[in-house]
C-alpha positions in Angstrom: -33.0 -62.4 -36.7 -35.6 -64.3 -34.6 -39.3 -63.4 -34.9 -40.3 -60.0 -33.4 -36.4 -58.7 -33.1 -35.9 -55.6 -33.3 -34.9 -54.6 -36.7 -32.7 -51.8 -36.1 -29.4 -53.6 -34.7 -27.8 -56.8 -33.0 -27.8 -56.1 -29.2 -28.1 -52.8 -27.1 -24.7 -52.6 -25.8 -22.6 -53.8 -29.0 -18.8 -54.2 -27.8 -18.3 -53.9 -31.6 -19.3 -50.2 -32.2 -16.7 -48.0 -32.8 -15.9 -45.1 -29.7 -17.9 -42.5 -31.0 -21.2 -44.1 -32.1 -23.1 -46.6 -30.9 -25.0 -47.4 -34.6 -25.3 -46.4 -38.2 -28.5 -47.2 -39.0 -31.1 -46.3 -42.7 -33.5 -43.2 -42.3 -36.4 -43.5 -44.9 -37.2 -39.2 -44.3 -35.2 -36.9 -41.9 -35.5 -33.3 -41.0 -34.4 -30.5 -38.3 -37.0 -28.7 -36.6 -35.3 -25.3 -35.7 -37.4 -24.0 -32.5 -40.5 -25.4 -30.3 -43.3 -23.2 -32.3 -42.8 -25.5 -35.3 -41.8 -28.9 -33.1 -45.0 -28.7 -31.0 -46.7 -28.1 -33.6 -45.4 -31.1 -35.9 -45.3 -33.2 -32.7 -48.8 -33.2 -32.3 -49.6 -33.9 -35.4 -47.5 -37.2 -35.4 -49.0 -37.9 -32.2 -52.2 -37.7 -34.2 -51.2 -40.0 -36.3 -49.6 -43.0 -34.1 -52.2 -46.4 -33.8 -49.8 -48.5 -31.5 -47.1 -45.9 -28.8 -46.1 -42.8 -28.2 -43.0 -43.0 -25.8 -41.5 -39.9 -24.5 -37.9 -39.3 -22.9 -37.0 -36.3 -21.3 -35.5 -34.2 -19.0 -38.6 -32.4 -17.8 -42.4 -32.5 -19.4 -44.9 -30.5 -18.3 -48.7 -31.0 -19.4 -49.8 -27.6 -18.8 -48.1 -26.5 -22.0 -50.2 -25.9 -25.7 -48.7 -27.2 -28.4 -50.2 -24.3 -30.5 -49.8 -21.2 -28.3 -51.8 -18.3 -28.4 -54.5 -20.2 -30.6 -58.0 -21.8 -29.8 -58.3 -24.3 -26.8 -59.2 -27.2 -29.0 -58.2 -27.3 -32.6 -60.2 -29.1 -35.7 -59.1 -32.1 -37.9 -61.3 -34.4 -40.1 -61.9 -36.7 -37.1 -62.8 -33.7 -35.0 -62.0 -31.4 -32.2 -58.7 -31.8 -30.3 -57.5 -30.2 -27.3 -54.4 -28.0 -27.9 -53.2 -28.5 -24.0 -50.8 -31.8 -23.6 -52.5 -33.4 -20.7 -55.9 -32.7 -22.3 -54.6 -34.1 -25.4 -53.2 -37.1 -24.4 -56.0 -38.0 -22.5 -58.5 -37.8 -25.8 -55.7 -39.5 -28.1 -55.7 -42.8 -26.0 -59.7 -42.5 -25.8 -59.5 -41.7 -29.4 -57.0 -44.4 -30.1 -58.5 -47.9 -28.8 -55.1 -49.7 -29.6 -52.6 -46.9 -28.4 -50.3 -46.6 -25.3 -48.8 -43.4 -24.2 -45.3 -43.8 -21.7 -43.7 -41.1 -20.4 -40.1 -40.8 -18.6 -38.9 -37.6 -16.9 -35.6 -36.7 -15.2 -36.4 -37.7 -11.3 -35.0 -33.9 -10.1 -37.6 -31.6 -9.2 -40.3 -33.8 -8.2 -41.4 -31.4 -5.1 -41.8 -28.9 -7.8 -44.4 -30.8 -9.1 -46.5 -30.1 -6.7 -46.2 -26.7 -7.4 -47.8 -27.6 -11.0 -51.2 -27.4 -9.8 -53.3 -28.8 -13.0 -50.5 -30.9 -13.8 -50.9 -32.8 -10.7 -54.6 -33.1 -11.7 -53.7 -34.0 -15.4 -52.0 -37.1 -13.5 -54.6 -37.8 -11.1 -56.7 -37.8 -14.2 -54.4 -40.1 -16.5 -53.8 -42.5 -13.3 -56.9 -45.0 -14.1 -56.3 -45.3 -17.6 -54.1 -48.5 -17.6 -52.4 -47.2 -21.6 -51.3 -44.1 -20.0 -47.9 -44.3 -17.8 -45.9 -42.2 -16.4 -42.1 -42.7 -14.5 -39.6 -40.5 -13.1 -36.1 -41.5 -14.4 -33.6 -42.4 -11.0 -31.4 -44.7 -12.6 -28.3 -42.6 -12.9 -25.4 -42.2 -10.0 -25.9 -39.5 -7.5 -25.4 -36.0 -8.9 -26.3 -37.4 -12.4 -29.0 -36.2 -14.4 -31.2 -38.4 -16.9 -30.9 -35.8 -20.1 -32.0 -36.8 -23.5 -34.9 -35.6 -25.6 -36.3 -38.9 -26.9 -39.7 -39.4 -28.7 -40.5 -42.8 -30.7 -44.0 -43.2 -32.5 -45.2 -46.4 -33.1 -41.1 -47.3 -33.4 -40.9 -46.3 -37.0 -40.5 -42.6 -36.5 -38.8 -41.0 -33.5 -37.0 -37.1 -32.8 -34.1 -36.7 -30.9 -32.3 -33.0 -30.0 -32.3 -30.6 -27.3 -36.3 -29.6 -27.0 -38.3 -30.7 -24.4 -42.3 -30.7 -23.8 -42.1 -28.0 -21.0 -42.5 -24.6 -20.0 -40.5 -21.5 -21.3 -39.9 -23.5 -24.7 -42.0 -22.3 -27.1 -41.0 -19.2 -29.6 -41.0 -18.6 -33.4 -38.2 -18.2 -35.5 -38.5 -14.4 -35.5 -38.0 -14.7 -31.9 -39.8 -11.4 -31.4 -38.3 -8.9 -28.3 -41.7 -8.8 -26.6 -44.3 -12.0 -28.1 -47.4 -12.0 -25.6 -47.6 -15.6 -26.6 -44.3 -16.4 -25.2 -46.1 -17.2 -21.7 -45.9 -19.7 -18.7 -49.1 -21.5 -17.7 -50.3 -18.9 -15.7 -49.7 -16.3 -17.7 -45.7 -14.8 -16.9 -43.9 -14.0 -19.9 -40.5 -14.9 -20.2 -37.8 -14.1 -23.0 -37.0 -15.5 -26.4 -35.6 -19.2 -26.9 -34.0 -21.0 -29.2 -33.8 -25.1 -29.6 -33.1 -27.4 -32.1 -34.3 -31.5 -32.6 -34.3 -33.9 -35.5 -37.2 -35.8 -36.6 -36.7 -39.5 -38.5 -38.6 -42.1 -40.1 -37.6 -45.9 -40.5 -35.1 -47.7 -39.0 -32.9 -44.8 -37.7 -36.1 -44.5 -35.2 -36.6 -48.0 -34.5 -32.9 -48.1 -33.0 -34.2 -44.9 -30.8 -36.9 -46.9 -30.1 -34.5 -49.9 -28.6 -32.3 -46.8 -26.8 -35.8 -46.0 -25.4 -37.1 -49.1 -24.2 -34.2 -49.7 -23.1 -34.0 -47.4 -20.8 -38.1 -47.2 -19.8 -36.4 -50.7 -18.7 -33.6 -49.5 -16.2 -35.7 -46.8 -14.6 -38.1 -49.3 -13.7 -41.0 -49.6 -16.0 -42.2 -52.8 -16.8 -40.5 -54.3 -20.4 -41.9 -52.9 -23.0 -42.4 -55.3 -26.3 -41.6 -54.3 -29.4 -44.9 -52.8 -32.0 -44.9 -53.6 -35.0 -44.8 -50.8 -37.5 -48.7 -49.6 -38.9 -49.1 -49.2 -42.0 -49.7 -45.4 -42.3 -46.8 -43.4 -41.2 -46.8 -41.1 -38.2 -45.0 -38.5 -40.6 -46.2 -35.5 -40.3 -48.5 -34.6 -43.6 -47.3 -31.0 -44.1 -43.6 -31.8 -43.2 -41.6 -31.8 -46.5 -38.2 -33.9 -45.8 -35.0 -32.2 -45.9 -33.2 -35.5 -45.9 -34.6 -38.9 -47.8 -32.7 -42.3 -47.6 -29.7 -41.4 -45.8 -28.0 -42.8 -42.7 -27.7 -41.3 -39.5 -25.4 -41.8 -36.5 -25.9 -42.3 -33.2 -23.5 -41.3 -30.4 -24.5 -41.8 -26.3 -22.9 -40.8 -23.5 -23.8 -42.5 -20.4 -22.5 -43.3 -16.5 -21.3 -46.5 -15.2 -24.2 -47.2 -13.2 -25.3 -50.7 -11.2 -23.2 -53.1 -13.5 -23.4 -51.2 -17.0 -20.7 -49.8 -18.5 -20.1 -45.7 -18.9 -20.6 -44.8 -22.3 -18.5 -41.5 -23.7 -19.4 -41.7 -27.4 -20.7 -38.6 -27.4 -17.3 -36.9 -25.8 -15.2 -39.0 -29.1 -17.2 -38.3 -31.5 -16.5 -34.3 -30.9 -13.3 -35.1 -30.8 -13.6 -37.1 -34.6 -15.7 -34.3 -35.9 -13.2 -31.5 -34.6 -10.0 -33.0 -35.7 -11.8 -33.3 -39.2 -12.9 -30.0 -39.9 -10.9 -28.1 -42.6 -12.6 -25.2 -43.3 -14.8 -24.8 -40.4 -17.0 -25.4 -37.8 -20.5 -23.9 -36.9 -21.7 -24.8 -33.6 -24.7 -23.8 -31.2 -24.6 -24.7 -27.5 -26.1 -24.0 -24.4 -22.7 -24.3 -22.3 -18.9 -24.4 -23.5 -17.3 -25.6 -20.8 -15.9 -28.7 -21.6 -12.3 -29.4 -21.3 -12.4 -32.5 -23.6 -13.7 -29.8 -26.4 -11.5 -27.1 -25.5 -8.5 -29.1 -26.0 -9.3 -30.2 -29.4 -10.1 -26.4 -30.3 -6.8 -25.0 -29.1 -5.0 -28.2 -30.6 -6.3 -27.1 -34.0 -5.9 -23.3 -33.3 -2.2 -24.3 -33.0 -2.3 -25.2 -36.8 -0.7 -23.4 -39.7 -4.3 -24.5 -41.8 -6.8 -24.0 -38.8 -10.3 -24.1 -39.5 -12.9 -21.4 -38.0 -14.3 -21.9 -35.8 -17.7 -20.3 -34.5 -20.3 -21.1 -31.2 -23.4 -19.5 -30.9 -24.0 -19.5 -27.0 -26.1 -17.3 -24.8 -25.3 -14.5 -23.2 -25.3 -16.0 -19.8 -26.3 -19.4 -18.4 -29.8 -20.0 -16.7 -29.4 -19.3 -12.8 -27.0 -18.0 -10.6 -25.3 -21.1 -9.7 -25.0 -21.9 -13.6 -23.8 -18.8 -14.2 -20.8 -19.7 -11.2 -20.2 -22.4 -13.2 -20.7 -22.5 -16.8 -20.0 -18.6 -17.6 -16.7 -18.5 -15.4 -15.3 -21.8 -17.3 -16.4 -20.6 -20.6 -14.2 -17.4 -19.9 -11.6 -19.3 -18.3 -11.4 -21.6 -21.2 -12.0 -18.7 -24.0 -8.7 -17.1 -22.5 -6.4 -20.3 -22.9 -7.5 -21.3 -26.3 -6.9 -17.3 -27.3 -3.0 -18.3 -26.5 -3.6 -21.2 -29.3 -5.7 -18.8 -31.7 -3.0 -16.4 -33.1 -4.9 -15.9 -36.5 -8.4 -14.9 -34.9 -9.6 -18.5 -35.9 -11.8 -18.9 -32.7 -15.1 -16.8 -32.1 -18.0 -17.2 -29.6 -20.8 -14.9 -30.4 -24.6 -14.4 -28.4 -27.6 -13.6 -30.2 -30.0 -10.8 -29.7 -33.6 -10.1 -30.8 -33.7 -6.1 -29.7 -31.4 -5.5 -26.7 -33.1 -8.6 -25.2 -30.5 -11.6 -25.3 -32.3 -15.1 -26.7 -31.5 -17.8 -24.9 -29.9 -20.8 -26.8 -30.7 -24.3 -25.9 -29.8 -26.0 -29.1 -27.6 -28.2 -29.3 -26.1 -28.0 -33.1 -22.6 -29.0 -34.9 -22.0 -28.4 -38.8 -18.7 -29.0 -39.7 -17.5 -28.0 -43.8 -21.1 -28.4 -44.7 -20.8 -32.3 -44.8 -21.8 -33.4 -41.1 -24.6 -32.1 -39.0 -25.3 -33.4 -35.7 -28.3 -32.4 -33.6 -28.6 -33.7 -30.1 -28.9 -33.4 -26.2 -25.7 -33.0 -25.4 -23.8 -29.7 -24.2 -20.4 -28.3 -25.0 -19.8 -29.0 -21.1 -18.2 -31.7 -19.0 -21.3 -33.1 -17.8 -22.6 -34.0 -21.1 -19.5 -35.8 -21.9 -19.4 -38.6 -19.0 -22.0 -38.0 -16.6 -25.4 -36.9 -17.4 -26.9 -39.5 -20.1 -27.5 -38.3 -23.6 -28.3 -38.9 -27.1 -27.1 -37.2 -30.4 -28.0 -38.1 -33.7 -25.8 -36.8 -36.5 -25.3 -37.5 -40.6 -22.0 -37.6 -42.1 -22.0 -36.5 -45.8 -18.4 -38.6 -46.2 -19.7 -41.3 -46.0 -21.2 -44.0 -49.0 -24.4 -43.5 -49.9 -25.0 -39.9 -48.0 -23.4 -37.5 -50.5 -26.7 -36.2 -51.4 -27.2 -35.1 -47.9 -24.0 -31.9 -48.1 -26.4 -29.5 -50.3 -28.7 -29.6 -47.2 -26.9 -29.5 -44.2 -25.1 -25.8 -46.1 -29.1 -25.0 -46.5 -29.4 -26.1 -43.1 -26.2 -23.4 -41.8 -27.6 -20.8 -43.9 -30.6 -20.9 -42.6 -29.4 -20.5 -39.4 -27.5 -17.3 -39.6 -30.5 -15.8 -41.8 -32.9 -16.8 -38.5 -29.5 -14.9 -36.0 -29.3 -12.3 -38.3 -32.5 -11.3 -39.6 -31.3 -12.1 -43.1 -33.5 -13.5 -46.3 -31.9 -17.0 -46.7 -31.1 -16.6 -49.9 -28.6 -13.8 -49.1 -26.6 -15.5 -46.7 -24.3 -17.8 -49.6 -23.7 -14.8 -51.2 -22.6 -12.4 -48.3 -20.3 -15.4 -47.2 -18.9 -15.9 -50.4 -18.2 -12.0 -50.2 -16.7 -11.7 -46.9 -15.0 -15.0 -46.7 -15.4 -16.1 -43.6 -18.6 -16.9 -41.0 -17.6 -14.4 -38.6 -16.4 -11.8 -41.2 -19.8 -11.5 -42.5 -21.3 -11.1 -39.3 -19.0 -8.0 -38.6 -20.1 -6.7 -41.7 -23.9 -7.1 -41.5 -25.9 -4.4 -41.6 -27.9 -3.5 -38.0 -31.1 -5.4 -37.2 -33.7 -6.5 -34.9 -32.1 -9.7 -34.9 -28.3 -9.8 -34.6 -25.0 -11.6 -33.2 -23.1 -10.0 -30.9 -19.7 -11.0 -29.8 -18.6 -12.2 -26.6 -16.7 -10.0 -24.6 -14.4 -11.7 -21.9 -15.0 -10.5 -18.1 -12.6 -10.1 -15.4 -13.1 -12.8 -12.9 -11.9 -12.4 -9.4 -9.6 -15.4 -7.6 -12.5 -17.0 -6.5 -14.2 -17.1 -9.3 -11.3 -18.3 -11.5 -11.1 -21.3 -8.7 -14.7 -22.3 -8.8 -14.3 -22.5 -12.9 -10.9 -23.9 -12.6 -12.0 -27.2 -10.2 -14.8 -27.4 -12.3 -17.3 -28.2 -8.6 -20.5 -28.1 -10.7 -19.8 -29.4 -13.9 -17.6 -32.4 -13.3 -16.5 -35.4 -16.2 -17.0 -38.2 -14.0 -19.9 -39.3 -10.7 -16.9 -39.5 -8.5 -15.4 -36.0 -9.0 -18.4 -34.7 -7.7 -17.4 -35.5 -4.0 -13.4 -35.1 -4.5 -11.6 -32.3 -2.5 -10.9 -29.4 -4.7 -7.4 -29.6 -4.2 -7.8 -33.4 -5.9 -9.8 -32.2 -8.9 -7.8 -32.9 -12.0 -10.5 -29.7 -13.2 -10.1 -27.9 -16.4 -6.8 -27.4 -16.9 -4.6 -30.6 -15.9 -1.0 -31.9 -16.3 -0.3 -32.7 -20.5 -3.4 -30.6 -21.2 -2.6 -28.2 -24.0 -4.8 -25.7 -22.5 -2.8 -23.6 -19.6 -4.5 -21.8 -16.8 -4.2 -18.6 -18.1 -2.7 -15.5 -15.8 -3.0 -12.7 -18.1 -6.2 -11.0 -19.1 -5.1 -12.2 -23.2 -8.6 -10.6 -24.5 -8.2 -7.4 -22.4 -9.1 -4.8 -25.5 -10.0 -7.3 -27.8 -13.4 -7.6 -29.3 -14.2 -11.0 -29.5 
């Protein structure tokens, strides 16, 4: 390896990879962050730390936010006062920080909106003279594609990856509280409870996020960035105790053939992998499930004699109207086909509540038997499987040197259900050991402010069914987005296992 190479792999597109991750790379310290309260929190105190970059990915960023909502404009640290706002604050880190460089990439939709973010736009008026501060909107994707992942490297030795972005309407606790006067936009709206999920890492897990990064600062135009070498004081957070110490941790992509690279699905395979695998079951949080690739696989193992459970926490409804067109009339379209597959009750979708008020959940989160848990910014939907790019990062137990890593990804699920279900943690391996089954003991959980409630299938008239069916919104593929709907190969196709159902199957069935 020649002098300044990057340490983390060979080259960025490695024809040698398997389908279903791009590299399997050494993380010194790993942890999930579970919700933006603690993330922005830890995040700015990492950012604190950093001496050489701070490069940020994502699909929207917004500098109006605090990273410590509802506390004090500036906060106090040995050096001094900091400003708790992120354009203030990352205009006093670089003037704090002689030797640092802050880049920024966000998702090119929405840029008209911007102007509708009054003090961002002065945040960036006020970042434009300072030559370490840069920021880019991301149009390197085919039409209709959207530039996705949740990326942030520090100093290229530690870097988080998942489904949380530095914007508006992200930030809540993990008492997600019915009414939380803290929960509030920039100027001053409330809006309802959230729930996200991203990884943090340290070592040379981050430093291959770091290539992924650079890489693609690269193809959206920003001049190359070199490599940094690594300080010698870590950006760790100091009060973040590590779930995870030297273990490895995969990394899957998916991305669109674009100007003369390749599509990527590793993302879309390495669902697949982790589904056929499971034998007891499989936990999952998602924003969407509407992904045909996904489905199959489910109702291909509901089919079995020995099928595993399997259990999605999604919201209640998508976010929007047209979302709602899309993503809640597939996810019932799809529900009903698998339930021909799932004669033993195997398969369960369930929404959690805070109060009567639905949370939202944006996580994106797979455990499967307690041995692998992947964190990411891919959705269970079609878009996030071939056309939107994005980044998951996951750690298999199975494999050599990781078996230490099984009694924390089961800490990891129980902690979960505790946060859904207003449990202590320490109750939940007991309850499940008593019930059996995931979903059993959520039927038998006593009532509380938190809770999961089950989905309950809706009748969808012709044209909805057709709008799911085609699958107009929420295509596999850039060039499916401009195909007749009579072309669409959609969501249920010829050889599929899943069959466009005719008959309401969940009619009286709570699901």
């Amino acid at each position: 390896m020649g002098k300044g190479a990057d340490p983390a792999s060979q080259t960025f597109d490695d024809a040698s990879a398997e389908p279903s991750a791009w590299r399997y790379v050494h993380a010194s310290r790993a942890n999930v962050i579970v919700d933006a309260e603690d993330y922005f929190h830890l995040m700015q105190q990492a950012m604190l730390n950093a001496r050489k970059r701070v490069l940020l990915i994502g699909w929207d960023f917004d500098t109006r936010i605090h990273l410590a909502q509802g506390r004090r404009w500036y906060q106090r640290r040995g050096e001094g006062k900091y400003p708790v706002r992120l354009g203030s604050f990352i205009l006093w880190l670089t003037r704090h920080r002689p030797d640092l460089e802050v880049r920024i990439l966000k998702w090119s939709y929405g840029f008209l909106k911007f102007f509708g973010r009054g003090s961002m736009m002065i945040d960036l008026a006020r970042w434009w003279p300072n030559r370490r501060i840069d920021f880019k909107f991301d149009t390197a994707h085919p039409v209709a594609c959207s530039h996705h992942q949740k990326i942030v490297v520090i100093d290229n030795n530690l870097a988080v990856c998942g489904g949380i972005d530095m914007t508006t309407d992200r930030w809540d606790t993990r008492e997600h509280l019915e009414d939380d006067p803290r929960r509030k936009r920039p100027r001053g709206a409330q809006y309802g409870p959230w729930h996200d999920v991203t990884m943090m890492i340290e070592g040379a897990a981050a430093s291959a996020l770091g290539e992924l990064g650079r890489d693609r600062w690269g193809r959206a135009g920003g001049k190359p960035l070199e490599l940094v070498e690594h300080p010698q004081e870590s950006a760790w957070p100091d009060d973040l105790k590590p779930q995870f110490e030297n273990v490895e941790i995969g990394i899957a992509r998916t991305r669109a053939e674009y100007a003369g690279t390749r599509a990527v699905n590793e993302v879309e395979q390495l669902f697949i992998k982790h589904i056929s695998r499971a034998k007891r079951y499989i936990y999952a949080e998602s924003q969407y499930f509407a992904s045909r690739a996904i489905a199959e696989c489910i109702a291909r193992r509901m089919s079995e004699d020995d099928a595993p459970e399997v259990l999605i926490v999604n919201p209640l409804h998508a976010d929007g109207w047209l979302e709602q067109q899309a993503m809640d009339n597939a996810r019932a379209r799809l529900v009903r086909s698998i339930g021909d597959k799932d004669t033993k009750g195997r398969f369960h979708i369930y929404h959690p509540f805070t109060g009567e008020t639905p949370i939202y959940v944006h996580a994106k989160l797979m455990i499967v038997d307690d041995e692998i848990v992947r964190i990411g910014s891919a959705n269970m939907n079609n878009r996030s499987m071939g056309l939107d790019s994005e980044c998951d990062v996951f750690i298999d137990a199975a494999r050599p040197g990781n078996e230490h890593a099984a009694r924390r990804i089961a800490s990891l699920r129980h902690s979960l259900l505790a946060e859904h279900l207003g449990l202590d943690e320490a109750e939940v391996p007991q309850l499940l050991e008593h019930y059996g089954s995931i979903a059993s003991m959520i039927r038998h959980c006593p009532p509380n402010s938190r809770q999961l409630r089950p989905f309950q299938m809706p009748e969808l008239n012709d044209t909805e069914r057709a709008f799911a069916d085609n699958a107009m919104l929420d295509p596999e593929r850039p060039d499916e987005m401009f195909e007749m709907p009579e072309k669409r190969r959609g969501l249920f196709r010829k050889g599929s296992i899943l069959r466009r159902p005719r008959i309401p199957f969940f009619k009286g069935r709570n699901r």
